[in-house]
TORRO-173260 format. One line per 5 residues: number of its first residue (from 1); for each residue x, y, z of C-alpha. Coordinates in nm, 3 decimals, always signed. Example, Ala and Ser with C-alpha at 12.3 -4.5 7.8 and 13.67 -1.06 7.14 Angstrom:
1	+1.230:-0.450:+0.780 ~ +1.367:-0.106:+0.714 $
//
This chain:
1	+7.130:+4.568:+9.546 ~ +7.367:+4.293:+9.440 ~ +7.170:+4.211:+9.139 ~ +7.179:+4.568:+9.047 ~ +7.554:+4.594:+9.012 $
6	+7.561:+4.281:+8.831 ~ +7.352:+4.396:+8.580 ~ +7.514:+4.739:+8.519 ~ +7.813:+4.547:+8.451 ~ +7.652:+4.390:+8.095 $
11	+7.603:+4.756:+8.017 ~ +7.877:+4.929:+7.724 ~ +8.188:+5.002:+7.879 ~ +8.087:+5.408:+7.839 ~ +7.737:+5.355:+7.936 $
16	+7.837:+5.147:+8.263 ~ +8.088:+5.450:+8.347 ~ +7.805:+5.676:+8.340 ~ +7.549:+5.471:+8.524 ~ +7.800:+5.340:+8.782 $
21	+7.940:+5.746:+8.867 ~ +7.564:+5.846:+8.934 ~ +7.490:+5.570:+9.123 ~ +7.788:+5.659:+9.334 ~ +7.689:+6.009:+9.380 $
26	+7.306:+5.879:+9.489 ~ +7.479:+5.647:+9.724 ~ +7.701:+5.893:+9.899 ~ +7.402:+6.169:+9.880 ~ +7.198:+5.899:+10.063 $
31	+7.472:+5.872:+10.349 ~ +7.516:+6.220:+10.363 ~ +7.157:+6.298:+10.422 ~ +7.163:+6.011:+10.696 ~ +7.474:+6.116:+10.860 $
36	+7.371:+6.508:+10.805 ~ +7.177:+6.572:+11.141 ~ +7.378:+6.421:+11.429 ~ +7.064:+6.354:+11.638 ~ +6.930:+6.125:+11.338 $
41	+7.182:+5.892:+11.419 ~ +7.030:+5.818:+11.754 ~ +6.958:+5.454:+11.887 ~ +6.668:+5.636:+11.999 ~ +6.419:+5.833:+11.884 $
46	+6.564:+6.152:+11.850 ~ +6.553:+6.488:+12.021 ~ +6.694:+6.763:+11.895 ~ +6.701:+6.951:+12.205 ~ +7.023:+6.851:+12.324 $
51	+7.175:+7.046:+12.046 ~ +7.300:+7.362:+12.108 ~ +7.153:+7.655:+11.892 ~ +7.435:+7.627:+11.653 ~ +7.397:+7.308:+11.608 $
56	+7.014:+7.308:+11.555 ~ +7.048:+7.591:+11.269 ~ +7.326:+7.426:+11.104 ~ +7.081:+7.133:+11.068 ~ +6.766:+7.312:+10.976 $
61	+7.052:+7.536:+10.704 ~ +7.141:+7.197:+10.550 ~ +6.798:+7.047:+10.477 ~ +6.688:+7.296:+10.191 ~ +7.005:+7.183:+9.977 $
66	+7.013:+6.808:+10.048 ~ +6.597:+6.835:+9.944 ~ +6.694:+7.050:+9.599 ~ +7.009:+6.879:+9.531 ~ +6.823:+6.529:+9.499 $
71	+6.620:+6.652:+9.266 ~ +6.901:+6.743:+9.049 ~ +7.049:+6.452:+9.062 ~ +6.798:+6.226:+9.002 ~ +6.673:+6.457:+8.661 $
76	+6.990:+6.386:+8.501 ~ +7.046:+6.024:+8.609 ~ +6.726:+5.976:+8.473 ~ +6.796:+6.170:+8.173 ~ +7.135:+5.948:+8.099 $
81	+6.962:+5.663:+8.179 ~ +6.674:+5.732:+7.917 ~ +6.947:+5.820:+7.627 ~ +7.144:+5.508:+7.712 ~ +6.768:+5.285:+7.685 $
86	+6.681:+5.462:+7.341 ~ +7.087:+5.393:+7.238 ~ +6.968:+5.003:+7.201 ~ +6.907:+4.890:+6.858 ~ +6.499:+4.786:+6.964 $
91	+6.441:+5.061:+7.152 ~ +6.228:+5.367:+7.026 ~ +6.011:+5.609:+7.266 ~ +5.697:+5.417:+7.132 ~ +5.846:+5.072:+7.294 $
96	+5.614:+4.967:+7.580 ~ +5.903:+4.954:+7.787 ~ +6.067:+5.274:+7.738 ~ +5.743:+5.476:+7.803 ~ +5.659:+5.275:+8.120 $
101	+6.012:+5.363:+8.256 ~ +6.002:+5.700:+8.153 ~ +5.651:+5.728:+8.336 ~ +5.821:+5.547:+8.629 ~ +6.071:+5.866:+8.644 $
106	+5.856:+6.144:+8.579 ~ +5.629:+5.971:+8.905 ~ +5.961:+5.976:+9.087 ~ +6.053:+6.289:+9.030 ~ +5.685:+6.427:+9.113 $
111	+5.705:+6.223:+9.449 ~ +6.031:+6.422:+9.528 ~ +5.876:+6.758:+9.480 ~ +5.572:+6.622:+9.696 ~ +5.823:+6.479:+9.970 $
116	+6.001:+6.781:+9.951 ~ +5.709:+7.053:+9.989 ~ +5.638:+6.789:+10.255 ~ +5.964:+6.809:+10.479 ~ +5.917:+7.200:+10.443 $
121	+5.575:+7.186:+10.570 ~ +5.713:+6.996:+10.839 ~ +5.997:+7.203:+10.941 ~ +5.769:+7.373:+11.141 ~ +5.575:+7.095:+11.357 $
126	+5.874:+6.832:+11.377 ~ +6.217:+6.841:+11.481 ~ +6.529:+6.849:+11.219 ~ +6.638:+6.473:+11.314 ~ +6.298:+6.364:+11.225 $
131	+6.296:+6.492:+10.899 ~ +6.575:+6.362:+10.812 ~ +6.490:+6.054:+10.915 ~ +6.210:+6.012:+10.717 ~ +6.323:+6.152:+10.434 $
136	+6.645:+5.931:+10.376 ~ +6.404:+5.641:+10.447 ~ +6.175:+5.725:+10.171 ~ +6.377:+5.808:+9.949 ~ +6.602:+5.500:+9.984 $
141	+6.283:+5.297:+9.994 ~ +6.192:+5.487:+9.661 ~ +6.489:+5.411:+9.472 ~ +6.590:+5.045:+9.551 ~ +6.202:+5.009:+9.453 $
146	+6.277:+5.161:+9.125 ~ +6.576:+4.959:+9.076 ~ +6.420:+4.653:+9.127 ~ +6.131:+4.707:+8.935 ~ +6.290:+4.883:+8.604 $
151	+6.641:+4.902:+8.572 ~ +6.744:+4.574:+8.676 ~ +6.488:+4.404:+8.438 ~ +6.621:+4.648:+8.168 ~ +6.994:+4.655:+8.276 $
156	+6.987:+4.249:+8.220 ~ +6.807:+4.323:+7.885 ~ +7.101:+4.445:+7.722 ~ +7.317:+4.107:+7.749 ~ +7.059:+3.985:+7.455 $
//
């Protein structure tokens, strides 16, 4: 992630504002959805069970918004992000580049509405704590993917 920040620092002073502030707000979504579930936290594997009702509801309340509110998120970072790539003097939405990152989101985004009709389906057969679980971890996995593979190559592009 290092090289990340380095590179959004050759971005315009505005643009880096923007891409830094959503960054921050995908890194402290991530931690709340790991912290979210106390059970998920467990050394080891968890078990909801030792919750109290209460407890167990709040959980299973909480999952519906983290799932929707990533979405939301991630549409308008990508959204900024696409307006600051076409604000370059060589880009245009016919540059190879541009279209394969834009592709890149749109298969993001589709993934989260998959992963997110998936933790629904799951609510039923798994515990809370699971779900959690698995989906910070893909979604984490997902996005330091993405910035390794697109916006770090295109981030560094703009000190040229």
């Amino acid at each position: 992630m290092s090289i990340h920040v380095e590179a959004i620092k050759t971005l315009s002073a505005a643009d880096y504002r923007i891409i830094e502030k959503e960054h921050q707000l995908l890194e402290k979504f991530l931690s709340d959805l790991r912290d979210a579930c106390s059970c998920s936290k467990q050394e080891n594997l968890p078990d909801c069970s030792r919750c109290d009702h209460e407890k167990q509801t709040s959980c299973q309340g909480r999952l519906p918004s983290f799932l929707y509110y990533v979405i939301d998120l991630a549409a308008d970072h990508f959204d900024h992000e696409e307006a600051i790539m076409l604000s370059r003097p060589h880009v245009t939405e016919d540059y190879e580049y541009f279209r394969t990152h834009k592709l890149a989101h749109a298969e993001i985004m589709q993934k989260l509405n998959d992963l997110v009709d998936e933790c629904f389906a799951s609510d039923r057969e798994s515990n809370t704590a699971e779900i959690y679980i698995r989906f910070y971890g893909k979604l984490s996995n997902m996005f330091e993917e993405h910035d390794r593979s697109f916006d770090d190559p295109f981030i560094l592009s703009t000190k040229t």
